[in-house]
C-alpha positions, -999 to 999 in steps of 0.1 A, spaced: -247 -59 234 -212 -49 241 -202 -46 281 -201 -10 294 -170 4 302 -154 12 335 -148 52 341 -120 41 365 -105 20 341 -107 49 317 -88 69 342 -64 46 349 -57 44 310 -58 82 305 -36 88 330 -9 59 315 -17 78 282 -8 117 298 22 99 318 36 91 283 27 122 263 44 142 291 77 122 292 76 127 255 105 97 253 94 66 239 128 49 246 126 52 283 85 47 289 97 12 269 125 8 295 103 13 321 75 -11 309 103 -39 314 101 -38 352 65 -49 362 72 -66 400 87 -55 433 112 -83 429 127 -71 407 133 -35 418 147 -51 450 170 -72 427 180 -40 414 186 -22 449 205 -55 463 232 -49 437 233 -13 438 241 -16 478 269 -44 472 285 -21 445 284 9 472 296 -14 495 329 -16 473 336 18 471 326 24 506 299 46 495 274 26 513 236 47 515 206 45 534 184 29 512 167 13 535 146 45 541 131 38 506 113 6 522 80 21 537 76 36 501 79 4 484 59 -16 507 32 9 499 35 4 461 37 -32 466 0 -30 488 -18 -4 462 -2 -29 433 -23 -55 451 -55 -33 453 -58 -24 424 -55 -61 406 -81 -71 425 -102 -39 421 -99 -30 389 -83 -61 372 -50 -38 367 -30 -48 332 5 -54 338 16 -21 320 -1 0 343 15 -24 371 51 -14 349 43 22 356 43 15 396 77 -4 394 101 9 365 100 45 371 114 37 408 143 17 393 152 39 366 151 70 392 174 50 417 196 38 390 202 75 373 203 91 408 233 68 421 261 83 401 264 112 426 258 111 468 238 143 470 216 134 442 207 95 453 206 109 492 176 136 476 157 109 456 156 85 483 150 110 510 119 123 489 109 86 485 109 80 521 86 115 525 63 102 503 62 65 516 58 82 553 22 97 536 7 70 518 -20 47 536 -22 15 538 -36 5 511 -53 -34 520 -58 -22 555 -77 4 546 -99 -9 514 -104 -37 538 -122 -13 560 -137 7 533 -148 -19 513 -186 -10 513 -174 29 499 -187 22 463 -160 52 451 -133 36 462 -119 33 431 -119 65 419 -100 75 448 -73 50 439 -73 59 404 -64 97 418 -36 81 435 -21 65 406 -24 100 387 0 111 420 25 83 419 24 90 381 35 126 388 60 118 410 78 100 387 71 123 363 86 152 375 119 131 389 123 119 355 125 151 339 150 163 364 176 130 358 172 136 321 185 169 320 220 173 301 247 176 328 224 178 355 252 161 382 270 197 375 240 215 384 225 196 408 227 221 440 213 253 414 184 231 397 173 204 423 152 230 443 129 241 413 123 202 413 117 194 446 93 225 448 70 208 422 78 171 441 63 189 472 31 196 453 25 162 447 30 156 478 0 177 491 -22 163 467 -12 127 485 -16 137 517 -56 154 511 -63 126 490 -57 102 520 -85 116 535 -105 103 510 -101 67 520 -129 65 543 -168 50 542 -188 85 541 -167 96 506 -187 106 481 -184 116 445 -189 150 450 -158 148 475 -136 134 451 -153 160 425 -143 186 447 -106 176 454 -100 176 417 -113 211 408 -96 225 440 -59 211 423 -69 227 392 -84 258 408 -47 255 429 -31 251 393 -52 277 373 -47 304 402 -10 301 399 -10 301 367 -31 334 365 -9 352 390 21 338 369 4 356 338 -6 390 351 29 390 365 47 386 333 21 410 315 29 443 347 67 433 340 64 434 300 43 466 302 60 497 288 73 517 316 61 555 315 90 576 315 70 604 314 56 592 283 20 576 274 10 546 290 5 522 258 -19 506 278 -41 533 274 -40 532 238 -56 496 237 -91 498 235 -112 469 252 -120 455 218 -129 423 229 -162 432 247 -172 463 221 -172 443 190 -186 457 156 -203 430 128 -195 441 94 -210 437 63 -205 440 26 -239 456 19 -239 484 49 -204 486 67 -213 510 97 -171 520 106 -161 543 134 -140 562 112 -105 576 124 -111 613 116 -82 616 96 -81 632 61 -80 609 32 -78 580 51 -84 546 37 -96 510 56 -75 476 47 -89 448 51 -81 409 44 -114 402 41 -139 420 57 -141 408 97 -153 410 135 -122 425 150 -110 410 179 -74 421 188 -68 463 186 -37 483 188 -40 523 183 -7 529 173 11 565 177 47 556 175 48 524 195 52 501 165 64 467 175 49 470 212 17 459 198 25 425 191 31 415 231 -2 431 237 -18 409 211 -7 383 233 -18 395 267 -49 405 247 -56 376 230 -51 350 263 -64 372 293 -102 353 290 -84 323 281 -69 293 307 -49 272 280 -35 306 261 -25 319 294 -3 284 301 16 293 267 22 326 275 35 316 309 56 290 292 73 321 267 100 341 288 101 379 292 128 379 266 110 365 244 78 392 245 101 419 257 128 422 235 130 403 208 105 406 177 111 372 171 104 360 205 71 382 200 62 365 172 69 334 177 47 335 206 17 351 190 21 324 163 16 296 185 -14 314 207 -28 316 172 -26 283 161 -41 276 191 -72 301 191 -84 292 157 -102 321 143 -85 354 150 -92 391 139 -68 416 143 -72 456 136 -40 478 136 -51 518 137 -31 542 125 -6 527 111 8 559 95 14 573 128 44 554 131 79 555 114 79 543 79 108 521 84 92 509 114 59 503 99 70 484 70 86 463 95 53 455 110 33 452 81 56 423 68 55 404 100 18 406 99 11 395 64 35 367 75 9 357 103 -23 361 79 -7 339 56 11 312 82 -19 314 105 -51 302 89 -81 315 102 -63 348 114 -78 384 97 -59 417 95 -75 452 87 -54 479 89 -64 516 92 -42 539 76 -39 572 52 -31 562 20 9 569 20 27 551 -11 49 531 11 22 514 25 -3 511 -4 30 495 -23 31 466 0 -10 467 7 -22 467 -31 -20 435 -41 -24 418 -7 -56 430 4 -88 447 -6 -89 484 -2 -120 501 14 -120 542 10 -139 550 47 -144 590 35 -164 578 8 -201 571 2 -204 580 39 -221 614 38 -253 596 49 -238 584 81 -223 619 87 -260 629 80 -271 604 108 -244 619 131 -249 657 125 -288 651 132 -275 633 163 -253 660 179 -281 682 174 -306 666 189 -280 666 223 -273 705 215 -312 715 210 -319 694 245 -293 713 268 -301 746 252 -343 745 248 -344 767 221 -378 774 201 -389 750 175 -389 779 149 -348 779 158 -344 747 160 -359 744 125 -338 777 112 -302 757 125 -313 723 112 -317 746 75 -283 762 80 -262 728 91 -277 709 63 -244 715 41 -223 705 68 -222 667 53 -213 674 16 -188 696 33 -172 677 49 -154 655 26 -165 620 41 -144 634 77 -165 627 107 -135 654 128 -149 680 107 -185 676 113 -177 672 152 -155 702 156 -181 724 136 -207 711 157 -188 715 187 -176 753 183 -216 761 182 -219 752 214 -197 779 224 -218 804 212 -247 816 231 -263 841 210 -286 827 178 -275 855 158 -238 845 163 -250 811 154 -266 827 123 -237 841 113 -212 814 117 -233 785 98 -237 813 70 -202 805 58 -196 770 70 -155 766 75 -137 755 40 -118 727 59 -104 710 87 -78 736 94 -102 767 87 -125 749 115 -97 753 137 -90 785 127 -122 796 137 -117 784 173 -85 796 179 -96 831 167 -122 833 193 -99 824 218 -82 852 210 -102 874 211 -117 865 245 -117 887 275 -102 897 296 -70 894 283 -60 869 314 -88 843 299 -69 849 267 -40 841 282 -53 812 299 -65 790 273 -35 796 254 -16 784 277 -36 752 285 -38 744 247 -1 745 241 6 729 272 -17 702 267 2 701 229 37 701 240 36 680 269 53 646 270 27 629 292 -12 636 292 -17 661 321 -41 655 344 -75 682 352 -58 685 389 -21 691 378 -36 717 354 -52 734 378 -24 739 407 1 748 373 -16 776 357 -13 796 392 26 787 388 38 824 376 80 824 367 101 832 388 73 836 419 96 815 437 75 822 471 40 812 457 10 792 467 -6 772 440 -47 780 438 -68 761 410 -88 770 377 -108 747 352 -91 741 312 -106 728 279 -80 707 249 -84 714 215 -63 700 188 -46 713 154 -33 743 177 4 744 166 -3 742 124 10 772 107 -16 770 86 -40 775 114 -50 817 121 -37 826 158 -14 793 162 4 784 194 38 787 190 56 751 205 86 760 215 75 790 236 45 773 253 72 743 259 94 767 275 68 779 292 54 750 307 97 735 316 97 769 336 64 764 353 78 729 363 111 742 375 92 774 397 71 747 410 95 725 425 118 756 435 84 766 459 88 765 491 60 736 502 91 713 486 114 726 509 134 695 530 127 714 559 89 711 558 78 695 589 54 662 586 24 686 604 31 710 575 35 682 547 0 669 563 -12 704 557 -1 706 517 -12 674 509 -48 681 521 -47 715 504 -34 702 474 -7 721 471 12 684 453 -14 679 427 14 690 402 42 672 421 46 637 401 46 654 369 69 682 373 95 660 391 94 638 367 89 656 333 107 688 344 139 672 323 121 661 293 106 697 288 142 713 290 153 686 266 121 698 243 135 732 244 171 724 230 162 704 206 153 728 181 165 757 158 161 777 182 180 766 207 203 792 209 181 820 223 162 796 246 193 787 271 199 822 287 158 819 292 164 782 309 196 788 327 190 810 350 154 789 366 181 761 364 204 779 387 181 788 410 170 750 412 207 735 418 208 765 447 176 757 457 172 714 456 214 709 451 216 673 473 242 677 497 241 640 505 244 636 463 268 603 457 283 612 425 287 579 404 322 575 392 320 577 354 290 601 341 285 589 305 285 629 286 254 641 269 263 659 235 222 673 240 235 688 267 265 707 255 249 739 247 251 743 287 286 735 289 297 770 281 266 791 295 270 776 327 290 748 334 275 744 370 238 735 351 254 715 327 270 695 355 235 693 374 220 680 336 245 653 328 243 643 367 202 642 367 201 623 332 225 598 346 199 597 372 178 585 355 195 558 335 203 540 367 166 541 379 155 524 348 141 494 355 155 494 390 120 490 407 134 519 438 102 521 463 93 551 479 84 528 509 113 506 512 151 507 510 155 544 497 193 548 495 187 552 459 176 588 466 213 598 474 221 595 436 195 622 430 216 649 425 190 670 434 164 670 470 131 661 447 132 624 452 138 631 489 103 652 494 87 630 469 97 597 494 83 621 520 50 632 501 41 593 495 42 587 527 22 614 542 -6 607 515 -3 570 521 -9 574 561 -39 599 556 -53 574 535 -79 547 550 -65 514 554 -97 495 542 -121 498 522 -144 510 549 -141 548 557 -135 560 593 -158 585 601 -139 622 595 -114 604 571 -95 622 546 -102 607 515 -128 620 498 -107 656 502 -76 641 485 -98 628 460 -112 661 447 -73 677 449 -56 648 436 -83 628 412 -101 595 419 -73 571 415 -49 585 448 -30 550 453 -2 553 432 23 529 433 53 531 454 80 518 428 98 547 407 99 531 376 63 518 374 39 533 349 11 532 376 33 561 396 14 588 385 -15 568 368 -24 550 403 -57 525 422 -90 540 429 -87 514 460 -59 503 486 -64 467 475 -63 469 439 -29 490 443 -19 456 469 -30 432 441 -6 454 418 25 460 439 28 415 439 34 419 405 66 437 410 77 403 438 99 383 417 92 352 439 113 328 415 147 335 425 179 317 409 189 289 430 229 301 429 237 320 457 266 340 435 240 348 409 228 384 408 189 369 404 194 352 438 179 383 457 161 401 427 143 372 410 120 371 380 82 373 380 76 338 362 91 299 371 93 301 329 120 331 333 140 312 360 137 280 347 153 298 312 180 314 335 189 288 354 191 264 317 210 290 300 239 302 325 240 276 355 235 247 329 271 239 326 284 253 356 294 231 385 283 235 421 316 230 444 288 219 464 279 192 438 314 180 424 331 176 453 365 158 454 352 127 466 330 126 435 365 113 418 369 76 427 404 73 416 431 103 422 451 92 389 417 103 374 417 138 388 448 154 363 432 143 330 397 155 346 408 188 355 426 195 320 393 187 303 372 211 329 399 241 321 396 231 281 358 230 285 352 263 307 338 249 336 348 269 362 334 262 393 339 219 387 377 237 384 369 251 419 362 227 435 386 203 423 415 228 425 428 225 463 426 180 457 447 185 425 473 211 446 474 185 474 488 157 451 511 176 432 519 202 455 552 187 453 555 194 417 552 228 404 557 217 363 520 207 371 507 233 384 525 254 357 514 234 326 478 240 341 483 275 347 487 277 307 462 258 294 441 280 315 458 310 298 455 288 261 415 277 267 405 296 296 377 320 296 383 356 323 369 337 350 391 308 344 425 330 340 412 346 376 408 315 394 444 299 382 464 334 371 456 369 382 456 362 420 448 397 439 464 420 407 493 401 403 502 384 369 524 349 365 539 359 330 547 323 324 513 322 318 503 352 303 530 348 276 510 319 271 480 335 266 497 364 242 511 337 223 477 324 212 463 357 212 436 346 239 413 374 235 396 362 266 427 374 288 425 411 266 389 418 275 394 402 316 419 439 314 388 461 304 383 491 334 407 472 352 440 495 354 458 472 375 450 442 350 463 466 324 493 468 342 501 435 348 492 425 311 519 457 296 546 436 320 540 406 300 541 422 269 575 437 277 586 403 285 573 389 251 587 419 231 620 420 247 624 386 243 612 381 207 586 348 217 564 361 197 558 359 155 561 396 139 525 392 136 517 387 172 520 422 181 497 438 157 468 413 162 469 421 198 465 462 187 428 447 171 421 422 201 419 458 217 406 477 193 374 446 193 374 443 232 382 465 258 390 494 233 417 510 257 437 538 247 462 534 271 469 494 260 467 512 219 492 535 230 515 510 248 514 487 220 519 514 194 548 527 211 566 495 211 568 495 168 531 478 164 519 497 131 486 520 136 465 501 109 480 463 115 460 436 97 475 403 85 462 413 49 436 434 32 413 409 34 408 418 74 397 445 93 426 475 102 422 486 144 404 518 135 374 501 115 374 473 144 365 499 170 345 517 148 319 488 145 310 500 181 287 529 189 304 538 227 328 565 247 356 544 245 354 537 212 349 569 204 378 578 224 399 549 208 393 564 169 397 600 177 436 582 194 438 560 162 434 589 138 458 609 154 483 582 152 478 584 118 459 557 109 438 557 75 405 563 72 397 553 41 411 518 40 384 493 34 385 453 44 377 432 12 357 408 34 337 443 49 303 459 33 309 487 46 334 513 49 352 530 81 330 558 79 299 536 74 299 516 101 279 530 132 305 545 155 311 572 132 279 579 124 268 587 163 303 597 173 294 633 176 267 621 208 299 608 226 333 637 212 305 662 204 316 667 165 314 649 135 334 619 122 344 643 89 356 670 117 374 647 136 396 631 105 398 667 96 410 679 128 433 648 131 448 657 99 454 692 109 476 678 139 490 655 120 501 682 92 516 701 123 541 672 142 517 672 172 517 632 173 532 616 205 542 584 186 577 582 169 566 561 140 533 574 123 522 581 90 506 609 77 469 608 70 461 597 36 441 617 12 405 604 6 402 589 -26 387 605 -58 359 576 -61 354 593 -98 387 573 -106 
């Protein structure tokens, strides 16, 4: 019978086997395996000291000693306990060697391996001692076996570190992230020291390992939820797509071939998808969100799950954010991972054709890449969809055969309607009669049954009843009809009015409307800018703005409505700056800011509503003047103007009504740009309320506060509390979050600590480890994301705290080194060697001079800073340097830079004048503009000076005008409209370019930025042309377009 085997052998051997996985380099795990004694790591460390010895580099390696002593005693344990092989004794001894060996090219590095050594030497027990005493502990073993796993990850994580690419440039930016995960280790040394003692148990040892992988999981969950709040669509006024993900997962539906029991949709003529028939597991309702689906399949899909949550946290935000790709390619591998999958898209209509076909090919790319994963799709049956559906899938029509489900549901609804009302069996019996058309009626669409149904119950009389089943409704939109006919004829006339206005506002609004905000708006009356708000109850219907429906709410006017309900509002005087905190107390409890967040927040989006349509025209007298009154009323006299206002052509209706609101507009929708994604707290720093250019973020700062302080702090109420009154004026979920840009704003906590748990998602604990780095202070909300960072933009940058001078052994080294740093970019390795290389040849200039121009030949803007443009000033040596091989580098360093513009125009007088460069130089420098900075004033300069307006070196390339027009911005809007009147063509066409001028992007949005077409503006340009207005000597008159019949 063959010998049982030892579980701690088997750990020991399963941790080897992990070690190597993880290293995932079979080269060095062999390396290591050649070292298997102390003797010879100390061979190693006796030669490494005489050869720092020699260069006078000599280190303390001697703190290294209580370390290896250590190793050597638990090397002797464990051959005696557990009859070690030699490659797990290799393990102990060549991952020390190989990390002293790499570590020694650079002082700071081999100083912070040995000085993490020695930390970890200082915590490990003596081993012989101490299994000496402990002898009789029959677990023992299993405590040493969790040691190796420690030693193991040591190594582990020092390994990975020393085999990054360059990682002596980077060793100040990346060493922290390592020594952070060094420091766990060594935790899980120092509580597993404790272990080494007679009373130990199993269930100790037990317990210590599920506590590091509680420790591990816990980090890893808070790492998940973190990236999900930070990947979640922002509101902006608009739905919370959160809110449009049903929790699929628990409410799961089994379907069957025989009798499929489907929800359906309620849409007309809509038709089920599916590839084959399936549980659904993943759900996305979409109504225009397309692509955003595909990160909440992920957060969906690996919420439950430990090991899908680790490969989530592994994926960046860029990856789930904004790349469909990224998105993808992430969902892919959770997939691959999760086996069988089902995954159900509704309403796939709803969303942009272009967008939709989009989807639908990257998810019959995952059902047929992915094995085991399901789609079924819910959709009407549009062409563009059925085309790409109909011969990958089996089609399932929902509004068929289903009349005795409707049946089921009719009987149902009734049975809820005949319990509330109590009417006589004989009724009963007479309505039952009268509905039992209502499912052949209804044309397989449950909506129509429902709303039917539903509009019975607003009728109290059973001769009304009588009357209205005796003609059931024809279809959906005569249902409708029907409703909206009563409402109109309700009275009084003010309940009319009323439920009008609810319905329309509940149908124009860009965010749902709460019951609360609805009640404080409807006692909003126009231009009552003194009133109180008091509250009334509302109902939402749909189908209320179809033409085809009797009594339809006009959209426009009820949008109108409801952007002048907003503006009165906030115009009241409870927003007033002046309110007192005693009085703000006082509003809060009564209510009186129920409508607050949503009319300071959606007050723009309504007026943007309003001017978007045909009718446009006779709408802005109707907005302008509640818009004046608001700039008179909220105008921020502490309102810090940002320098350049991008303009909004939406806006420009304005400019002529009133300039002053068309100013306040542009100002408040710049506004807003900046407080995208800028996470401003209404608790914290609130400067950011100076670039409202209006008071409202100023009272709402103030309002958050008050409500926040009348709030208990626990969940325990104090007796007389406030909180049940600000939960029947304000809803059940009153802690909102403090951060502006959050979704959870308006949408808000039922409790204080769930908001708490919340608000840690917006921390960005991992910050970037380079102190000149904008993420230093700001952060990201995963290691993953920093880890990215700090591997793609502080890779090959040096620290000048890392390659310091005496980092070069030999001086004649230092002028061949610095060449290649200013050829290869690195700019900070420039740096720091720059003042060394000045000291030795500060003597000659010639050097200094040829490095100035290779700086100005290779260099990148950074690099043409540090050597050339010192404090506005330009060297033109250099910069003829740079002009003569057209370094587009130095063209774009000039862009919003007018003294840099300057200085560059001096050196291109020099070069003219002067004849250095070819006749060709010139011109390309007019499309290094026209592709970079897109300045007018460096087009005009050059095109003064003879350069020719459409200069390319043949038809093959691209002339200035199309280069800028590949750009959708102001400036080079600006930069065509100056082209054009300079007389450049726009009709030529690049033989190596698809497209023509007027194909290309910037003319196609250039009326957003000059406010008129691209066919005005070559007309316009023409017309100047025809007249002499041009400023430049030599142009050419605009060329016809071309008859494209010939």
């Amino acid at each position: 019978m063959a010998a049982s085997t030892d579980p701690v052998q088997v750990a020991f051997e399963f941790a080897k086997s992990e070690f190597k996985d993880k290293l995932k380099d079979d080269a060095i795990y062999d390396e290591i395996l050649k070292t298997t004694s102390i003797e010879q790591v100390y061979d190693f460390t006796d030669n490494l000291q005489k050869q720092q010895a020699e260069k006078g580099h000599l280190r303390h390696l001697s703190k290294i000693e209580p370390f290896l002593n250590r190793l050597e005693e638990y090397s002797k344990v464990i051959e005696i306990f557990i009859q070690a092989k030699p490659d797990i004794l290799a393990l102990i001894w060549g991952p020390i060697k190989l990390l002293l060996q790499w570590a020694s090219v650079l002082k700071q590095s081999f100083d912070a391996i040995v000085n993490t050594t020695a930390a970890i030497g200082n915590l490990l027990p003596e081993f012989i001692s101490v299994t000496r005493l402990f002898s009789q502990n029959t677990h023992i073993k299993d405590v040493l076996a969790l040691f190796f796993r420690d030693i193991l990850d040591f190594y582990l994580v020092a390994l990975k570190f020393f085999r990054l690419p360059r990682w002596r440039y980077v060793f100040e930016s990346l060493w922290p992230k390592y020594k952070d995960k060094i420091e766990a280790v060594r935790q899980n040394i120092e509580r597993h020291s404790h272990l080494l003692r007679n009373d130990v148990q199993f269930e100790h040892i037990r317990q210590e390992r599920e506590a590091a992988l509680r420790s591990e999981g816990s980090h890893r969950r808070q790492e998940f939820w973190a990236i999900k709040t930070d990947i979640s669509p922002i509101d902006h006024g608009k739905r919370s797509v959160e809110s449009s993900v049903a929790p699929t997962v628990a409410a799961r539906y089994t379907w069957r071939r025989q009798d499929i029991p489907i929800q359906h949709r309620h849409r007309e003529g809509e038709d089920m998808r599916q590839s084959p028939l399936c549980v659904p597991q993943l759900y996305a309702q979409l109504e225009h969100i397309g692509f955003v689906c595909l990160p909440l399949f992920d957060f969906q899909l690996a919420s439950d799950d430990d090991d899908l949550r680790a490969i989530v946290c592994e994926s960046t935000g860029d990856d789930l954010r904004s790349s469909t790709d990224g998105a993808v390619h992430v969902f892919k591998q959770l997939l691959a991972y999760a086996g069988l999958v089902y995954i159900i898209i509704d309403g796939l209509d709803e969303i942009e054709e272009l967008e939709r076909g989009r989807l639908l090919k990257y998810l019959l790319g995952l059902s047929k890449d992915c094995e085991g994963v399901k789609v079924i799709i819910s959709s009407r049956s549009e062409a563009d969809i059925h085309s790409v559906l109909k011969d990958e899938s089996t089609i399932l029509r929902v509004d068929h055969k289903n009349a005795g489900n409707i049946q089921t549901f009719v009987n149902q609804e009734c049975q809820t309607w005949f319990r509330q009302c109590n009417f006589f069996p004989e009724t009963e019996t007479e309505i039952r009669g009268l509905l039992a058309p209502l499912a052949s009626n209804s044309q397989g669409m449950f909506l129509y049954a429902k709303v039917v149904l539903k509009s019975m119950r607003w009728l109290d009389d059973i001769e009304e009843i009588r009357n209205e089943l005796a003609a059931l409704p024809e279809s959906l939109d005569d249902a409708y009809g029907r409703i909206l006919s009563r409402i109109n004829n309700l009275q009084p006339a003010l309940v009319q009015e009323r439920a009008r206005k609810i319905l329309g506002w509940i149908g124009c609004t860009p965010a749902p409307m709460t019951v609360q905000e609805i009640h404080q708006a409807l006692k909003v009356k126009p231009e009552d800018w003194e009133g109180k708000p008091r509250f009334v109850h509302f109902t939402v219907k749909e189908y209320i703005f179809s033409p085809n429906v009797s009594g339809f709410i006009n959209r426009i006017e009820v949008t109108l409505d409801l952007a002048v309900t907003c503006i009165t509002y906030l115009c009241q005087p409870h927003h007033d700056q002046e309110c007192s905190n005693e009085e703000l107390q006082e509003n809060v409890l009564s209510g009186f800011y129920a409508f607050h967040d949503y009319s300071s927040h959606i007050w723009f989006d309504l007026v943007l509503g309003c001017i978007s349509s045909e009718e446009e025209k006779k709408l802005i007298p109707r907005l302008t003047n509640p818009l004046r009154f608001l700039l008179e009323r909220r105008a921020n006299n502490e309102f810090s103007r940002s320098k350049q206002v991008p303009p909004q052509p939406r806006l420009e209706c304005f400019k002529k009504a009133c300039p002053e609101v068309y100013d306040l507009l542009c100002n408040v929708a710049n506004f807003r740009r900046l407080c995208e994604g800028a996470e401003h707290s209404k608790t914290k720093d609130t400067s950011w309320i100076n670039q409202d250019p209006l008071k409202i973020s100023l009272v709402s700062v103030r309002i958050y506060k008050v409500m926040d302080e009348l709030l208990c702090r626990t969940e325990t109420h104090k007796e007389m509390c406030y909180c049940n009154t600000i939960q029947n004026q304000y809803g059940r979920r009153i802690f909102k979050c403090s951060v502006v840009d959050c979704q959870f704003r308006r949408h808000g906590f039922e409790t204080r600590s769930a908001r708490t748990k919340h608000t840690s998602s917006h921390t960005r604990p991992w910050k970037c480890a380079d102190p000149s780095c904008e993420y230093a202070n700001g952060g990201f909300v995963s290691r993953k994301m920093r880890d990215r960072h700090l591997d793609r933009y502080h890779q090959s940058k040096e620290s000048t705290n890392s390659f310091a001078s005496d980092s070069v052994d030999d001086d004649d080294d230092i002028q061949p080194l610095i060449f290649d740093l200013v050829r290869a970019n690195n700019v900070q390795a420039v740096a720091a060697l720059l003042s060394h290389f000045k000291s030795k040849f500060s003597a000659d200039s010639a050097r200094m001079g040829e490095l100035q121009c290779a700086a100005a030949a290779f260099g990148s803007t950074a690099m043409v800073d540090l050597l050339i443009l010192k404090d506005g000033v330009a060297h033109s040596d250099q910069l003829i340097s740079a002009a003569k091989v057209n370094n587009i580098g130095v063209i774009r360093s000039t862009a919003g830079r007018p003294h840099r513009e300057a200085a560059l125009t001096r050196m291109w007088d020099i070069i003219i004048s002067t004849k250095l460069l070819g006749k060709n130089r010139p011109g390309t420098a007019l499309n290094s503009v026209a592709s970079t900075t897109r300045s007018v004033k460096l087009a005009q300069y050059l095109i003064s000076r003879g350069v020719n307006v459409d200069h390319r070196t043949s038809d093959r390339y691209l002339t200035p005008l199309h280069q800028a027009a590949r750009q959708d911005s102001y400036e080079a809007a600006e930069l065509m409209r100056f082209l054009l009147l300079q007389g450049a063509d726009p009709y030529t066409r690049a033989g190596r370019a698809a497209n023509k001028v007027e194909d290309e992007k910037g003319p196609k949005n250039i009326s957003k930025w000059l406010g008129k077409s691209w066919d005005a503006l070559v007309a316009e340009a023409k017309e100047e042309l025809g007249r002499g207005n041009c400023q430049t000597a030599k142009v050419r008159r605009l060329a016809p377009k071309p008859n494209l019949a010939t």
